[in-house]
C-alpha positions as CSV (number, residue, x, y, z in Angstrom):
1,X,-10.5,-12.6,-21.5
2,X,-8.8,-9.6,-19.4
3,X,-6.9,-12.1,-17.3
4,X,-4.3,-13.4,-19.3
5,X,-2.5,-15.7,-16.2
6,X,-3.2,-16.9,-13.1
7,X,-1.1,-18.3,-10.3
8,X,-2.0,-20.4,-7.2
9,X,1.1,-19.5,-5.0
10,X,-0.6,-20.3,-1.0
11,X,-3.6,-20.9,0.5
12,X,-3.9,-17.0,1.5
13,X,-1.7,-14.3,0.5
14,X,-1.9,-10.6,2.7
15,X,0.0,-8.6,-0.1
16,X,2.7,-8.6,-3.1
17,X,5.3,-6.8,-5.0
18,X,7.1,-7.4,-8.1
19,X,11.2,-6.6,-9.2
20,X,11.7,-4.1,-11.4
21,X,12.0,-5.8,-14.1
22,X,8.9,-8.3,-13.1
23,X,10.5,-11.6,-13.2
24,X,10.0,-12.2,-9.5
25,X,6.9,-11.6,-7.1
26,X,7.5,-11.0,-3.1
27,X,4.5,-11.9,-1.3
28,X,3.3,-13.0,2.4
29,X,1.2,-16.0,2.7
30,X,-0.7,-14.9,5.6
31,X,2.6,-15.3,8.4
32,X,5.6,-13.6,9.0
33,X,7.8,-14.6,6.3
34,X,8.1,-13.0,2.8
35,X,8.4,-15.7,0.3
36,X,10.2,-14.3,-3.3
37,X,9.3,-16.5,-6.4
38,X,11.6,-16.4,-10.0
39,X,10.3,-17.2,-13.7
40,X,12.7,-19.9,-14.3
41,X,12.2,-21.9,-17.5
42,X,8.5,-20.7,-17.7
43,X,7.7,-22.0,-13.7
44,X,7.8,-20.3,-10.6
45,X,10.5,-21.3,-8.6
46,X,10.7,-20.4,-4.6
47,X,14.3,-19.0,-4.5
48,X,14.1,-16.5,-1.1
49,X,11.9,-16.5,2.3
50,X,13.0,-13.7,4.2
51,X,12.6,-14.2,7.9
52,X,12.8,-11.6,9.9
53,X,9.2,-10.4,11.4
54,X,7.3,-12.5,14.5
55,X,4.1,-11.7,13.3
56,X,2.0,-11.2,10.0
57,X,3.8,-9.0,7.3
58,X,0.9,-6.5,6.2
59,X,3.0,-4.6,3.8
60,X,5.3,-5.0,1.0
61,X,6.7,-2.8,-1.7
62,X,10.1,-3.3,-4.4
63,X,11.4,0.0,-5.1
64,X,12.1,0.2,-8.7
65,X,15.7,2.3,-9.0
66,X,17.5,1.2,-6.0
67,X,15.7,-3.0,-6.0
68,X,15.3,-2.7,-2.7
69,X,12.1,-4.2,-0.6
70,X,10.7,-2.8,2.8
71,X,8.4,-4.7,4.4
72,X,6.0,-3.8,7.6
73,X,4.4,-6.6,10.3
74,X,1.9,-6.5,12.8
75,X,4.8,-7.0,15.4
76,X,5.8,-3.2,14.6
77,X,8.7,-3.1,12.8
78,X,9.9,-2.6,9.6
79,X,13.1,-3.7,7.8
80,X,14.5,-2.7,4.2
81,X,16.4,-5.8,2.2
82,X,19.1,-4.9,-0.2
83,X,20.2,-7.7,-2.4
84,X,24.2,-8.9,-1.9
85,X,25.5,-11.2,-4.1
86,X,22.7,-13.8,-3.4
87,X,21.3,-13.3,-0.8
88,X,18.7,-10.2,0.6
89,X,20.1,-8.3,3.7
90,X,17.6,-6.5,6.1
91,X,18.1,-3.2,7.6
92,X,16.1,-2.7,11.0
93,X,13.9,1.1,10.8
94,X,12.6,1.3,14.3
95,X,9.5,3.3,13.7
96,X,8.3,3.8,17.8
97,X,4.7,2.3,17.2
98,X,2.9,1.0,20.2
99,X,0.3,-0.9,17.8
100,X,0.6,-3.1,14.4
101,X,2.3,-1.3,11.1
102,X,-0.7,-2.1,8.3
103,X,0.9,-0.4,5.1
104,X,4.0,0.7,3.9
105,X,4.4,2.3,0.2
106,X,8.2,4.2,-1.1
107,X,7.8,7.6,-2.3
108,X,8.2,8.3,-6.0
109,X,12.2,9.2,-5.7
110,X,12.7,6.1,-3.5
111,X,14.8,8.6,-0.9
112,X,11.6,8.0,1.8
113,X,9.0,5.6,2.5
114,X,5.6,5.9,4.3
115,X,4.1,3.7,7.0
116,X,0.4,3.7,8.4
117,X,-0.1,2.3,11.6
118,X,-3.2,1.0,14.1
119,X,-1.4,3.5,16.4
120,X,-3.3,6.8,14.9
121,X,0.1,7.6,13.3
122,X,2.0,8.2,10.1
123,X,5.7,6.9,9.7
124,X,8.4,9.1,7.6
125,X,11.3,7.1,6.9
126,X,14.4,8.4,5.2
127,X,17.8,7.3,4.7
128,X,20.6,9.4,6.4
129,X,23.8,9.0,5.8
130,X,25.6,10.7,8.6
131,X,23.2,8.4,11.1
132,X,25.6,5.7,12.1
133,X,25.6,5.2,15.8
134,X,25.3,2.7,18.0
135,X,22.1,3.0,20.2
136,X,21.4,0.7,23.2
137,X,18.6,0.7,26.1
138,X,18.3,-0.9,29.0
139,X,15.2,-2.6,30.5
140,X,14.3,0.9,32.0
141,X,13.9,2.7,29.0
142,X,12.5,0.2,26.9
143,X,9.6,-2.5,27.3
144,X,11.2,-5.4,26.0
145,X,8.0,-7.7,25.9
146,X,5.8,-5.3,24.5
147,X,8.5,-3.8,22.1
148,X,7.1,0.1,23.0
149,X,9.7,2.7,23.3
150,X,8.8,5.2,27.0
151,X,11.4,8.4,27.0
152,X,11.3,9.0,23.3
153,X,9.7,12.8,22.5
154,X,7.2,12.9,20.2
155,X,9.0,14.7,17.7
156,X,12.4,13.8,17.8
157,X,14.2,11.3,15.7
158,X,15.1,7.9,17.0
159,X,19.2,7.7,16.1
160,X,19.9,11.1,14.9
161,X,22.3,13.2,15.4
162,X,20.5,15.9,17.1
163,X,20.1,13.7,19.9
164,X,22.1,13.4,22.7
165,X,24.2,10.7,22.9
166,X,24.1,10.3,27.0
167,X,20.3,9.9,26.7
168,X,19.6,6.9,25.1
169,X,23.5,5.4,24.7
170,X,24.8,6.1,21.3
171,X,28.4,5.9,20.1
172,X,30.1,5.2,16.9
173,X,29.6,2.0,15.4
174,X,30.3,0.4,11.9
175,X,27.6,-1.2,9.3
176,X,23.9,0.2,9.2
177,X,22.7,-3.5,9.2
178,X,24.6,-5.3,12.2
179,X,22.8,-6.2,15.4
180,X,24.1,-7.3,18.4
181,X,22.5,-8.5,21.6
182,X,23.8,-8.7,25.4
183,X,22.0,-9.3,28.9
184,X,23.9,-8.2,32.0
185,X,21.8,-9.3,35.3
186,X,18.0,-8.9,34.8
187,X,18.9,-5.8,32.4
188,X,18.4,-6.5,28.3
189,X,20.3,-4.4,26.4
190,X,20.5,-3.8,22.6
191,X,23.0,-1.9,20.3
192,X,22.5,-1.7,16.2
193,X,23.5,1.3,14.4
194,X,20.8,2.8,12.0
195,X,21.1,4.8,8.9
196,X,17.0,4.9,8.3
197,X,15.3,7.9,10.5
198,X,11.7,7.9,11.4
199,X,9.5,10.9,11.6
200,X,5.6,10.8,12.9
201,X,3.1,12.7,11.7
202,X,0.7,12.5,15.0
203,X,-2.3,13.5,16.3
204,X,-4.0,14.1,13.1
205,X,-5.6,10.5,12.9
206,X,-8.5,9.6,15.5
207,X,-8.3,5.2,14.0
208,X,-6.2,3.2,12.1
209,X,-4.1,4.0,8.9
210,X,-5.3,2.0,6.3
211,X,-3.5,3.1,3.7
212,X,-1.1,5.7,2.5
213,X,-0.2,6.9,-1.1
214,X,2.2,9.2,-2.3
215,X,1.7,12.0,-4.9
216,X,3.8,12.4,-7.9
217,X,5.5,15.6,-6.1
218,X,7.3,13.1,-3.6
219,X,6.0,15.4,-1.2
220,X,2.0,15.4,-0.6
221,X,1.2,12.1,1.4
222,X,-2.6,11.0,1.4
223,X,-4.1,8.7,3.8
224,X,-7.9,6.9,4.7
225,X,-8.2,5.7,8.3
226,X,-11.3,3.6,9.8
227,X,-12.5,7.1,11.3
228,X,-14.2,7.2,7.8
229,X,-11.6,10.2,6.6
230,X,-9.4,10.9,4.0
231,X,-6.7,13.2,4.9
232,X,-3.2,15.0,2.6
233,X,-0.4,16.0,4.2
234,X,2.9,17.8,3.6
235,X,6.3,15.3,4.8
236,X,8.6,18.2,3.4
237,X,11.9,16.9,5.0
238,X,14.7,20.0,4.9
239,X,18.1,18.2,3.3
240,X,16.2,15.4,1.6
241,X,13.5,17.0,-0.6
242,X,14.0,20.0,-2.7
243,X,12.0,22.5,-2.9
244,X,9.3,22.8,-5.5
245,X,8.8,25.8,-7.6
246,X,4.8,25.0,-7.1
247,X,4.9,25.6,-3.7
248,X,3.8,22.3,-2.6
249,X,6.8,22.8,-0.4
250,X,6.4,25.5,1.5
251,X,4.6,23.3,3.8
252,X,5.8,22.6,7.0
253,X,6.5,18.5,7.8
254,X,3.3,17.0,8.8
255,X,1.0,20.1,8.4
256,X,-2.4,18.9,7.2
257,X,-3.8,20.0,3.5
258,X,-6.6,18.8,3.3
259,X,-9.6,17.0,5.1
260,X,-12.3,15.0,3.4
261,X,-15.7,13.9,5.6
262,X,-17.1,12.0,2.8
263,X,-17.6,9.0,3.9
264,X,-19.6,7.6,7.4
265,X,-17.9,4.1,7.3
266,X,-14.2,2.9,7.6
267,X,-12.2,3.9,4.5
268,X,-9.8,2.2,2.5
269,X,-6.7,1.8,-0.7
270,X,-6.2,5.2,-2.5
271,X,-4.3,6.2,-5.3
272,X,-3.2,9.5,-6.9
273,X,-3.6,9.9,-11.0
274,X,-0.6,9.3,-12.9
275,X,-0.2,13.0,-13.1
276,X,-1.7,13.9,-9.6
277,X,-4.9,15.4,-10.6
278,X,-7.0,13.4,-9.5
279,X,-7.1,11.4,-6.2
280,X,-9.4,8.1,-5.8
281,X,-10.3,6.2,-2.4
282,X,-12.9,3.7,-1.6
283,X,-15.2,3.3,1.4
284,X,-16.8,0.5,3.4
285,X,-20.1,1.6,2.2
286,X,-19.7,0.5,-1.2
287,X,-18.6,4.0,-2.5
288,X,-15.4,5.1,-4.3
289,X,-14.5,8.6,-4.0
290,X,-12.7,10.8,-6.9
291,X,-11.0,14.4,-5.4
292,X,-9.9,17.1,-7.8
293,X,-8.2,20.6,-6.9
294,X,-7.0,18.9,-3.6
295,X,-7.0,21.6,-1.6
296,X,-8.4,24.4,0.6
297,X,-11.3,24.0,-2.1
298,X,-11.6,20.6,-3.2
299,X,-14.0,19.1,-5.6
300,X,-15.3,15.7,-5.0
301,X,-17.7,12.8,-6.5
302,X,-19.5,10.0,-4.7
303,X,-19.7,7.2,-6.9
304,X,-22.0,4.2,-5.0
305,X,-22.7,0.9,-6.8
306,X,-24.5,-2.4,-5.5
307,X,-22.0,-5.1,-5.2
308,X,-20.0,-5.8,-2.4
309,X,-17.3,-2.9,-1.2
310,X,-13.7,-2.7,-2.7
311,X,-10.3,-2.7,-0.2
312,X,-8.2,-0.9,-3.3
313,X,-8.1,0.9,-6.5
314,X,-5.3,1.6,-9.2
315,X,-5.5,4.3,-11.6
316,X,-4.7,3.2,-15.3
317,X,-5.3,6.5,-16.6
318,X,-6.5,9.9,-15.7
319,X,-10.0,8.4,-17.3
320,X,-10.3,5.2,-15.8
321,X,-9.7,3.4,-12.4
322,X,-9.6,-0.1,-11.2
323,X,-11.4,-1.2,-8.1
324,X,-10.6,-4.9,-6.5
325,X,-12.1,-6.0,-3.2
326,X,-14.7,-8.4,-1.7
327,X,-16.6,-8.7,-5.1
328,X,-13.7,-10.7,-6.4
329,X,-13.8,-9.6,-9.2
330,X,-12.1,-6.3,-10.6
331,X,-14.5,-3.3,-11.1
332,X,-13.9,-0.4,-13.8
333,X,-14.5,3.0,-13.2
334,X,-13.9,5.6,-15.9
335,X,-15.0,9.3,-16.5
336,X,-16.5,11.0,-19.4
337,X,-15.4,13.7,-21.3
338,X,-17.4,16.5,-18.8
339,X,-14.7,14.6,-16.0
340,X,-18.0,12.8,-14.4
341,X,-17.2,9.1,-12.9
342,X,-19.4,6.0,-13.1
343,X,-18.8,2.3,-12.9
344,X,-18.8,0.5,-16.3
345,X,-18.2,-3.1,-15.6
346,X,-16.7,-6.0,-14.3
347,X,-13.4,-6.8,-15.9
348,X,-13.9,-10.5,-16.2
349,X,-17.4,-10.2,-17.2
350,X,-18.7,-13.0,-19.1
351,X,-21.5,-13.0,-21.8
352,X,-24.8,-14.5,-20.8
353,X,-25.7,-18.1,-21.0
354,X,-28.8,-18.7,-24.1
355,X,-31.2,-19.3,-21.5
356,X,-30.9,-16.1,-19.2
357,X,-30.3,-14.3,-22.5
358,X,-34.2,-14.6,-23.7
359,X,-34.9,-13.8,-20.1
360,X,-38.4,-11.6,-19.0
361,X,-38.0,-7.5,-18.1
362,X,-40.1,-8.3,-15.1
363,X,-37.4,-11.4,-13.6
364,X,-34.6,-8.9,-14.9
365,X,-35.8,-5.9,-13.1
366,X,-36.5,-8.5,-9.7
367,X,-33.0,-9.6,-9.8
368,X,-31.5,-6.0,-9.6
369,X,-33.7,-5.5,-6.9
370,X,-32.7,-8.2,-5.0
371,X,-28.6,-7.6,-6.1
372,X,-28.5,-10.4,-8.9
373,X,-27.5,-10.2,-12.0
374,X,-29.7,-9.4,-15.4
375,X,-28.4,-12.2,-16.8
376,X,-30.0,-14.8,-14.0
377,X,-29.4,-15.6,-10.7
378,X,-26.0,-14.8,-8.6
379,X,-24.9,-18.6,-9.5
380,X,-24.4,-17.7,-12.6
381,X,-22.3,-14.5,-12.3
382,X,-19.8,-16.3,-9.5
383,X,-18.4,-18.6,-12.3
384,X,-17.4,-15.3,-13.7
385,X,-14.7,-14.7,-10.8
386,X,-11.2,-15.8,-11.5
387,X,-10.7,-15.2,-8.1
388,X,-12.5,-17.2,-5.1
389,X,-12.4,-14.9,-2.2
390,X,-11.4,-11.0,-1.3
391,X,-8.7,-9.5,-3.0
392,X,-6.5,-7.9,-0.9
393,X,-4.0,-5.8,-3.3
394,X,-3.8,-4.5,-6.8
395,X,-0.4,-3.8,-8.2
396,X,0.2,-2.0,-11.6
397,X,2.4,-3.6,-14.4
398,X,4.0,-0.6,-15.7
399,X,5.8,-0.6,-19.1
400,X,9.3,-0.6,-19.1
401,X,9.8,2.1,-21.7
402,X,7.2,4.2,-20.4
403,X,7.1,4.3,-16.3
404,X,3.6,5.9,-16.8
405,X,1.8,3.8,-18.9
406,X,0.2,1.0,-17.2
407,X,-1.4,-1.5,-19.4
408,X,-1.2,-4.5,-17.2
409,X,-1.4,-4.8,-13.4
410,X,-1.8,-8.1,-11.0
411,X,-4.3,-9.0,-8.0
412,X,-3.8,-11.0,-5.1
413,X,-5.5,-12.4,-2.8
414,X,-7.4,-14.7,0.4
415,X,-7.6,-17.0,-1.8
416,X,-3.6,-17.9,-2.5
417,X,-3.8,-16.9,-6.4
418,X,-2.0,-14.3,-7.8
419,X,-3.5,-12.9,-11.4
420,X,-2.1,-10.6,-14.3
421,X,-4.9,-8.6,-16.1
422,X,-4.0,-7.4,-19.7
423,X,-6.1,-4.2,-20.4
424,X,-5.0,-3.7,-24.3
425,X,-6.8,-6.8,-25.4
426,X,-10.3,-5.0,-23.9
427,X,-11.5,-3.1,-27.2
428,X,-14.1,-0.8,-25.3
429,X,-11.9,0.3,-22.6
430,X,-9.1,1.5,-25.3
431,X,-10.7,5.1,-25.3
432,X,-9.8,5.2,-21.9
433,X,-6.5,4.6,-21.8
C-alpha cells in the first residue's frame, strides 16, 4: 500500500507543517492554537501549543534553513516563531488586512514570505534589519475592535523607515519581538517595534486568495482566487532580491505576468514544477490545470475527471502530480512523453473484490455513468479511503540529501488524521519519477 502511516492527531485539522528534519509536525486543529508534536520513543508526544491568534489559524509553513514557522489566522495577523532555548517566540507582521489571512507559504530563500487574503490582496513580507522602531496609534488612527488600520497609504510600508516618524508615532525601541500595551482615558494605545515589512500587491484580485506559491526564482509569485483566475506576479524587492540574469527581475514589485481565464468556478492549491516549468492548479469544477511558457504566451491543458473536485496538488516530478481534496483519496496525474496530462489513478487504490471482478460490461458501463466504480458500487470503493473526509493540505517529504527529490509527502485533513504516502514502493509510477 502507498500509505505507509497514518496518525489520528484531532477531530479536524485546517493545515500542517513539518521541521526540517521531520521529526515534528505543526498543525491547527480547527482553532486558534498551533499544536507541535515530537517522535519520541516511536509516539507522538504534544510538546508546544502556540497561543497567540483569536481566531482559526488557516496557514502554516516551517521554513527549512532558518526553522522558523509563520503562521496566518482568520483574525488577520500573522506572527513568525523562532525557537529559544525551549521554547518558540512569536514576532508580530502586521499585514493591514481588513478581512481573514487564508494562506501563507516562505519563498524559496526564506528572506520573504507570501500571504493571500479574503481582502482581494497579496501580502509581501520581508525581514529588515534597519526596521526597529517603536510604532504606536491612538484610538483615532486605528479601529481597535475591528483591528483595520484608516491613514495607512496603500503603498507604503507599515514601520519603515521611509515613513515619517510624527505620522504614526515611531521612535527607537529595543527587541523586534516585545509588545507593550497602555490606555490613557478612553484612548488605546500600542507600541511594538517590528523588523518584518509588509508590501501589498492590490487591486489585481476581484475575490479571495486562495492560495499562493512561489517559483523557484524566489521572485515570480502565482496565485488562484474564487474569481475563478489564476494570476503570476513579479514581488522583485530592490535590497532584498538580486537580480536575475533571466530577466525575471526586471519586473517592477507587484506588476502582473500573467492572467489565466480557464476556469468558470472558484480556483484553488497550485504548485510550480520542481524546476519551474510547469505550473499546476485545480478548479472547483473538477478540473486541474497544467501551464507551460508562463507568459505573454502561455500554453495550457484542461484536464477534467469525474470524482469529486481537489483543494491542492504537489508536484513529485516534472511528469507526475498529486491531487488531494474532497475525494479523500489522493489522485495521480502524470504526463506522457509528448508532455500531454491525464489522470491515472487513485493512490490508495485497492484491487477488486471476486465478485465485482466477474462483473457484466453492461453494469460496468452503468456504474460510470452514474459515477461508481467498475469494480461495483461506490460502497465498495469508500473502504479504499484511508482518509474519512476532505483533505485539506498536502505537504512534500523531501529527501534530505537531495532538496528536490520528493519521494514521500503527508495529507491532512477534516477528519483529524494526518498520513505519510511512500511513492517508491508504487512499481508503475517509478517511470515517473
Amino acid at each position: 500500500m502507498a500509505a505507509v502511516s497514518v496518525h489520528q492527531f484531532a477531530q479536524c485539522i485546517t493545515c500542517h507543517a513539518w521541521s526540517p528534519d521531520h521529526s515534528m509536525i505543526a498543525f491547527c486543529p480547527n482553532n486558534n492554537e498551533v499544536h507541535i508534536y515530537k517522535l519520541l520513543e516511536g509516539k507522538w508526544e504534544k510538546i508546544h501549543v502556540l497561543q497567540k491568534h483569536d481566531q482559526i489559524v488557516s496557514g502554516i509553513d516551517w521554513s527549512i534553513s532558518s526553522n522558523q514557522i509563520v503562521t496566518v489566522s482568520h483574525d488577520r495577523n500573522s506572527y513568525v516563531w523562532s525557537q529559544e532555548a525551549s521554547e518558540w517566540v512569536p514576532t508580530l507582521v502586521i499585514l493591514r488586512l481588513n478581512r481573514a489571512a487564508l494562506c501563507v507559504q516562505w519563498s524559496p530563500k526564506e528572506n520573504k514570505f507570501a500571504v493571500g487574503s479574503g481582502a482581494k490582496t497579496v501580502c509581501i513580507c520581508y525581514y529588515e534589519q534597519e526596521n526597529n522602531w517603536l510604532f504606536w496609534l491612538p484610538s483615532v488612527a486605528m479601529d481597535f475592535e475591528n483591528r483595520s488600520e484608516v491613514r495607512q497609504d496603500e503603498d507604503e510600508k507599515v514601520g519603515s523607515s521611509n515613513s515619517n516618524p510624527g505620522d504614526f508615532g515611531l521612535g527607537p525601541w529595543g527587541r523586534g519581538d516585545e509588545v507593550m500595551l497602555g490606555k490613557k482615558g478612553n484612548s488605546l494605545t500600542t507600541g511594538f517595534s517590528r523588523r518584518w515589512v509588509s508590501k501589498l500587491i492590490r487591486k489585481r484580485h476581484d475575490s479571495s486568495v486562495t492560495s499562493v506559491a512561489w517559483h523557484p526564482n524566489n521572485i515570480l509569485l502565482a496565485t488562484t482566487s474564487t474569481d475563478g483566475k489564476c494570476r503570476v506576479f513579479s514581488t522583485f524587492i530592490k535590497g532584498v532580491d538580486t537580480k536575475n540574469p533571466a530577466g525575471s527581475s526586471d519586473s517592477k514589485f507587484g506588476e502582473q505576468i500573467m492572467q489565466l481565464d480557464l476556469s468558470f468556478s472558484w480556483t484553488f492549491g497550485m504548485k510550480w514544477s520542481p524546476t519551474g516549468n510547469t505550473l499546476a492548479y485545480v478548479g472547483h469544477n473538477s478540473m486541474i490545470y497544467f501551464v507551460d511558457d508562463v507568459g505573454p504566451s502561455p500554453s495550457a491543458q484542461s484536464v477534467s475527471f469525474r470524482d469529486l473536485p481537489l483543494r491542492d496538488v504537489l508536484f513529485v516530478s516534472e511528469r507526475m502530480v498529486i491531487g488531494v481534496g474532497f475525494d479523500c483519496n489522493p489522485m495521480v496525474f502524470t504526463a506522457d512523453e509528448r508532455g500531454l496530462w491525464s489522470f491515472l489513478r487513485f493512490l490508495d487504490e485497492r484491487k477488486p473484490s471476486s465478485g465485482a471482478k466477474y462483473g457484466s460490461q453492461f453494469s460496468e458501463t452503468f456504474g460510470k455513468l452514474y459515477g461508481q466504480s467498475k469494480y461495483g458500487s461506490n460502497d465498495i470503493n469508500e473502504t479504499s479511503k484511508r482518509h474519512e473526509n476532505c483533505i485539506t493540505s498536502i505537504v512534500p517529504l523531501k529527501n534530505e540529501e537531495d532538496n528536490t527529490t520528493v519521494t514521500s509527502f503527508s495529507t491532512a485533513g477534516l477528519d483529524g488524521k494526518v498520513i505519510i504516502w511512500e511513492l517508491q514502493k508504487q512499481h508503475d509510477l517509478l517511470e515517473y519519477l
